[in-house]
C-alpha positions as CSV (number, residue, x, y, z in Angstrom):
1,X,-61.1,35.7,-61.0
2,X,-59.8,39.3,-60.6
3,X,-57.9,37.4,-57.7
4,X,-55.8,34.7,-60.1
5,X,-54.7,36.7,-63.1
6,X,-52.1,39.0,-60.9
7,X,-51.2,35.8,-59.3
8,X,-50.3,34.4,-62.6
9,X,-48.7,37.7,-63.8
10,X,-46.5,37.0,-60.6
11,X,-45.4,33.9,-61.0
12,X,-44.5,33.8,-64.7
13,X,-42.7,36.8,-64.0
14,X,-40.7,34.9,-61.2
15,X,-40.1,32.1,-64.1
16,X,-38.8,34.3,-65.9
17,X,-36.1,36.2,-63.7
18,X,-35.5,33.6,-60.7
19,X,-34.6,35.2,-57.3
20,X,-31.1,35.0,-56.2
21,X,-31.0,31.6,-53.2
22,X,-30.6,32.7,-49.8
23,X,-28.0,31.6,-48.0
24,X,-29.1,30.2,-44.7
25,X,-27.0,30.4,-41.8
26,X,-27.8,28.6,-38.8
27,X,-27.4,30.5,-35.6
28,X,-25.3,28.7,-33.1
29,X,-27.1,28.9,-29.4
30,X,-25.7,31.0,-26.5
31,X,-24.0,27.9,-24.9
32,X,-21.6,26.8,-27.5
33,X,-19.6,30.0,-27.4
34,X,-18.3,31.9,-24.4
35,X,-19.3,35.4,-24.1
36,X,-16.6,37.6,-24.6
37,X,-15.7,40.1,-22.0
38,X,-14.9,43.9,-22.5
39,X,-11.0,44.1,-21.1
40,X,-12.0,46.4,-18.5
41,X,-13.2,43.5,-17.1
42,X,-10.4,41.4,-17.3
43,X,-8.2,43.8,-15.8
44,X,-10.5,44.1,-12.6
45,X,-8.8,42.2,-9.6
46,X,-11.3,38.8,-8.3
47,X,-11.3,36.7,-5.3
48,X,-8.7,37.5,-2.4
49,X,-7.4,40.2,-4.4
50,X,-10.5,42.0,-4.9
51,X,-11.6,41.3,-1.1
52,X,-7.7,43.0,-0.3
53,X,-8.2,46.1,-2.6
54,X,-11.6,47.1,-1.0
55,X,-10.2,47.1,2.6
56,X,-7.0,49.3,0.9
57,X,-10.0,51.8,-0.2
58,X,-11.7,51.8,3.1
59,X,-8.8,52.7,4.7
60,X,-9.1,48.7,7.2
61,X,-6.3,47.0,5.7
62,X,-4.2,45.3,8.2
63,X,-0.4,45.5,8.7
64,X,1.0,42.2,7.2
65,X,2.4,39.7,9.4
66,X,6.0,40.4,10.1
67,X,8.9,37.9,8.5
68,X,9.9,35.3,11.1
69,X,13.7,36.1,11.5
70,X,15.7,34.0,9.7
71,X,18.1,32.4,12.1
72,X,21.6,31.8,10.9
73,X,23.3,28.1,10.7
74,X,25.8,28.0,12.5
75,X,28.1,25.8,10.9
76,X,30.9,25.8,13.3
77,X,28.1,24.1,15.9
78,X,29.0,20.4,15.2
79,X,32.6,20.0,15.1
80,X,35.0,17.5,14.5
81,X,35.2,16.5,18.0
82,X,31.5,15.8,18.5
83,X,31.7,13.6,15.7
84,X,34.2,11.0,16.9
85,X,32.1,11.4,19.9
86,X,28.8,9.8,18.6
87,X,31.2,7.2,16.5
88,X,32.9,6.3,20.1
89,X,29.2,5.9,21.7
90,X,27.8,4.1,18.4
91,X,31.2,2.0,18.9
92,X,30.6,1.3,22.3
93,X,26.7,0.4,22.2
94,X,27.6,-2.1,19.2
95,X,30.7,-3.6,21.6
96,X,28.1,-4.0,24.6
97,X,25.3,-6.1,22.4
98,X,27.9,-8.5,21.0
99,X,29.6,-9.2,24.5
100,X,25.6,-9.5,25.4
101,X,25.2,-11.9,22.9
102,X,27.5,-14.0,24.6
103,X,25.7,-17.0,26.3
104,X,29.0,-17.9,28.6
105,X,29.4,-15.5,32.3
106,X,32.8,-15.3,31.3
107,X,35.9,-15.3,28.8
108,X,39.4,-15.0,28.3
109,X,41.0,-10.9,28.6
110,X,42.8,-12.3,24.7
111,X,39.2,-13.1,23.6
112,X,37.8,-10.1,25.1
113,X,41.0,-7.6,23.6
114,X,39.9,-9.3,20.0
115,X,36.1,-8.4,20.2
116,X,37.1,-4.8,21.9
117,X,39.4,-4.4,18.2
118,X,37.3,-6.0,15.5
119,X,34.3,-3.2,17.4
120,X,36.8,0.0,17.5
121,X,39.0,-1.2,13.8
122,X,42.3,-1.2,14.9
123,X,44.0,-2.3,18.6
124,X,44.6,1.2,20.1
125,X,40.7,2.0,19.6
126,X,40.2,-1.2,20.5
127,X,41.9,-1.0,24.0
128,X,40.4,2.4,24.2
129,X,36.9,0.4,24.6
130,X,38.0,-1.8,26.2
131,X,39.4,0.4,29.3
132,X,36.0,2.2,29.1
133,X,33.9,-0.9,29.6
134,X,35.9,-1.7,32.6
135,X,35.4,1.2,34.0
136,X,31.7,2.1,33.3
137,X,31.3,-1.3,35.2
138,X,29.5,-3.2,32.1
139,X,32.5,-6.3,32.6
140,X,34.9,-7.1,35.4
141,X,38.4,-7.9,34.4
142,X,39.8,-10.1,36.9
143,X,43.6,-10.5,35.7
144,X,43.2,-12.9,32.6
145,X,39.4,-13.7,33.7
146,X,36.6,-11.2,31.7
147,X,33.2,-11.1,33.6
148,X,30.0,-10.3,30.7
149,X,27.6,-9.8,33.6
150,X,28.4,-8.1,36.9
151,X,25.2,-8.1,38.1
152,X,25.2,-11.7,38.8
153,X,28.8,-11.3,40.9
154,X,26.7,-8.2,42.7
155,X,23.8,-10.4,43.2
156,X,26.0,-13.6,44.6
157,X,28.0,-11.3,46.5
158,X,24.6,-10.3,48.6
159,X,24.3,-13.2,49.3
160,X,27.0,-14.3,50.9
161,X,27.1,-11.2,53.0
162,X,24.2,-11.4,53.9
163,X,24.1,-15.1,55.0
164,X,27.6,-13.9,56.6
165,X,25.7,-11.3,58.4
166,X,22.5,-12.5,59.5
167,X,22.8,-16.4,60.6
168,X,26.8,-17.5,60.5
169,X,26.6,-20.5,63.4
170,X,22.6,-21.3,62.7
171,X,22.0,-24.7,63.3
172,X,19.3,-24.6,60.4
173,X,22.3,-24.5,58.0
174,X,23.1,-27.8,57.6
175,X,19.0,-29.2,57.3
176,X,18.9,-27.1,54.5
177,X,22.6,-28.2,52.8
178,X,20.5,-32.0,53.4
179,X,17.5,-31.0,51.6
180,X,19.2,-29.4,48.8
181,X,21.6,-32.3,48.7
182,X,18.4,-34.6,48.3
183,X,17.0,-32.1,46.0
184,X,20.1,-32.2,43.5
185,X,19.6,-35.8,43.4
186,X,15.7,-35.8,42.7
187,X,16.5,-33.4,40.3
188,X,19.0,-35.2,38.6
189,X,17.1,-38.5,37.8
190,X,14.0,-36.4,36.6
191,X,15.9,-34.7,34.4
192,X,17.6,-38.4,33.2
193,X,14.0,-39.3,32.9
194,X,12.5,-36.6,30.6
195,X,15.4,-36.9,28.2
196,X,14.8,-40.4,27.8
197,X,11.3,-39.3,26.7
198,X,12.5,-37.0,24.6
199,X,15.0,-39.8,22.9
200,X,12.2,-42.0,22.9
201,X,10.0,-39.7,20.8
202,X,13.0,-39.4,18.6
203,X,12.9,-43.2,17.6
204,X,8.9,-43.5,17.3
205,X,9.3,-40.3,14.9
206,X,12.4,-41.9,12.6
207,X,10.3,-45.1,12.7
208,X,7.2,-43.8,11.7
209,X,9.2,-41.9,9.0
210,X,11.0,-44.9,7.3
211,X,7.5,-47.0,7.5
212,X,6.0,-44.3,5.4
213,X,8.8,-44.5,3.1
214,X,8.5,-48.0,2.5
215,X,4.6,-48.0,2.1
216,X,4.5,-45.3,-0.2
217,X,7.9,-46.8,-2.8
218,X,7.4,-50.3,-2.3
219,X,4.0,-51.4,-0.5
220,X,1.5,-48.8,-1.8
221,X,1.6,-45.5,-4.0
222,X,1.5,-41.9,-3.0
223,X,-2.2,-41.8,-4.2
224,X,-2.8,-44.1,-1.0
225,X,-0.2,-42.5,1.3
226,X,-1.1,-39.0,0.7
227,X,-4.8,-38.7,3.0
228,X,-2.8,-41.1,5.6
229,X,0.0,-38.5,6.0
230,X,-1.8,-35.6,5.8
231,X,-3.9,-37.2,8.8
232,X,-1.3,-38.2,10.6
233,X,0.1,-34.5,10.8
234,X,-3.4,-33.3,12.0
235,X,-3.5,-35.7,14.6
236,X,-0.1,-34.2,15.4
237,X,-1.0,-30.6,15.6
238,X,-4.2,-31.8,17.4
239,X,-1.6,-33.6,20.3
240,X,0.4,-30.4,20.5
241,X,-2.9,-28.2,20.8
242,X,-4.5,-30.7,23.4
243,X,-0.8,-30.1,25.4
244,X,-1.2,-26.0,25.0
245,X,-4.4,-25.8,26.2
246,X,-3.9,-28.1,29.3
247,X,-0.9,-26.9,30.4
248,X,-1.0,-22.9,29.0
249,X,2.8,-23.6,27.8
250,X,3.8,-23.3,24.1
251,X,4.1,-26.7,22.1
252,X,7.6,-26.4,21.3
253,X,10.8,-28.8,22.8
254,X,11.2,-26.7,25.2
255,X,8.2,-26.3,26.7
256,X,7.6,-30.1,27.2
257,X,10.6,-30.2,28.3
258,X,10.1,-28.1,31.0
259,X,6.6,-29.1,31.9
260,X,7.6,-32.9,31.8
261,X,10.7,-32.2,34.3
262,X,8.7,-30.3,36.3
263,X,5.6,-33.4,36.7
264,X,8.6,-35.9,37.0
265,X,10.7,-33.7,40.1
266,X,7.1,-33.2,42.1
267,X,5.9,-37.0,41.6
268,X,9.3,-38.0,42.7
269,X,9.5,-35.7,45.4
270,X,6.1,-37.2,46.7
271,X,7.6,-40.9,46.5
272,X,10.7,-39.7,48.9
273,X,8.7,-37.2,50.8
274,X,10.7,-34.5,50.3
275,X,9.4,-31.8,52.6
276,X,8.7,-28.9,50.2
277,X,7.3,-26.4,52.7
278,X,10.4,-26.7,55.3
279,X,12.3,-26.3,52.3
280,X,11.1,-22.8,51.1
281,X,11.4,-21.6,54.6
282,X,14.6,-22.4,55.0
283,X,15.3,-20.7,51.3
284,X,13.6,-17.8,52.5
285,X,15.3,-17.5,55.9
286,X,18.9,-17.8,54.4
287,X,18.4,-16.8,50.6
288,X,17.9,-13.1,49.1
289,X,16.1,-14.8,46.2
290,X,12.7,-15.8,47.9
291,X,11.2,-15.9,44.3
292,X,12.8,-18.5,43.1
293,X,11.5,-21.0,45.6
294,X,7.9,-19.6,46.3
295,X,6.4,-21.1,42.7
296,X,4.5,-24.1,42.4
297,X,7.6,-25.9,41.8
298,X,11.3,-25.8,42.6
299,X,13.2,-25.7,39.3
């Protein structure tokens, strides 16, 4: 009882003149804001600079690496000279793949004069090449005759001194002129009979064309002809894969002809009974170019 009455006293006294609210801030944690540092510390050197002023107190600091000298250009180096150099060379490499392209041994000196000036831009350049080329040995100009490959004059040339040399009066010399005489001829109807495979092929594929034409505008639809033609070129590539892997020589025109001329001239070659074996000896004994007659077959 002695207890409530100050209590009450209190509290009516608190009715009467209310405390002031408090204003409660709430205090942000540590991690919100960065610490901030005394400037001392900011001026202090870190990292490689601190690690390079202690050695600079201890009295280790290493001599810095000395300055690579600079070396100076010397722009008088590549002159004007040296520069219509490397055009004549770039000139003259361009003028030897274009005579290269060339599929024909030989051509006329006016056709040869023309290449030499559309390579070097006008004719005196042009000539200019042209007088190099002859006499680097890259063509032979035989009056108004222009040799592209000079090897193959070197390489015949061998030959016949060397047949000169070795065997003039050998009595073996006209066997072989027989067998190769006989060989031109075997050669010759094989050949006849591989094109007209080839022409033969030719028809069967224009015929099978135009029959597909007509079945699928007239006869049938495309709907029908579609599966049938897209068989018939699988059975195609099939056919040239079945050739490839029996005969190890790309499916292309070329390389049926060559392996089709090359069944035809031995099968023929059996029927006359061409002697095949004399005939690479005698190559070898009177020939440079043994190669060419030691394969499987004489093409």
């Amino acid at each position: 009882m002695a207890f409530r009455r100050p209590l009450l006293r209190c509290l009516l006294d608190l009715g009467r003149n209310p405390v002031p609210a408090l204003k409660l801030t709430r205090r942000t944690p540590g991690y919100h804001s960065a610490p901030r540092l005394p400037p001392e510390l900011l001026s202090l050197p870190l990292g490689e600079k601190l690690r390079e002023t202690l050695r600079r107190v201890d009295g280790h600091s290493p001599a810095p690496p000395p300055l690579l000298p600079q070396m100076p250009l010397d722009r008088g180096r590549f002159s004007v000279e040296d520069a219509r150099k490397l055009l004549r060379a770039t000139r003259l490499e361009m003028l030897k793949g274009k005579l290269r392209s060339i599929r024909s041994s030989t051509i006329s000196y006016d056709e040869f004069l023309r290449i030499c000036d559309e390579a070097g831009d006008d004719h005196e350049k042009g000539a200019e090449l042209a007088r190099t080329l002859d006499k680097s040995g890259n063509v032979i100009v035989l009056r108004d005759v222009v040799i592209l490959r000079p090897e193959q004059v070197a390489k015949f040339m061998e030959t016949l001194v060397y047949r000169s040399l070795a065997m003039p009066n050998d009595p073996r010399r006209g066997e072989l002129d027989r067998l190769e005489r006989e060989k031109a001829r075997i050669d010759q109807r094989a050949r006849a009979q591989v094109w007209t495979e080839l022409y033969c092929g030719l028809g069967l594929l224009v015929a099978q064309t135009a029959g597909f034409m007509r079945l699928t505008f007239w006869e049938l639809s495309w709907d029908v002809m579609e599966p049938i033609c897209f068989f018939t070129a699988s059975v195609h590539f099939a056919v040239a894969y079945c050739f490839f892997l029996r005969t190890s020589t790309e499916p292309s025109f070329e390389g049926y002809f060559r392996r089709r001329f090359l069944t035809k001239q031995r099968k023929m070659m059996d029927a006359h009974k061409f002697d095949v074996v004399r005939y690479r000896e005698l190559r070898r004994a009177f020939y440079l170019d043994t190669g060419r007659a030691s394969g499987p077959a004489l093409a």
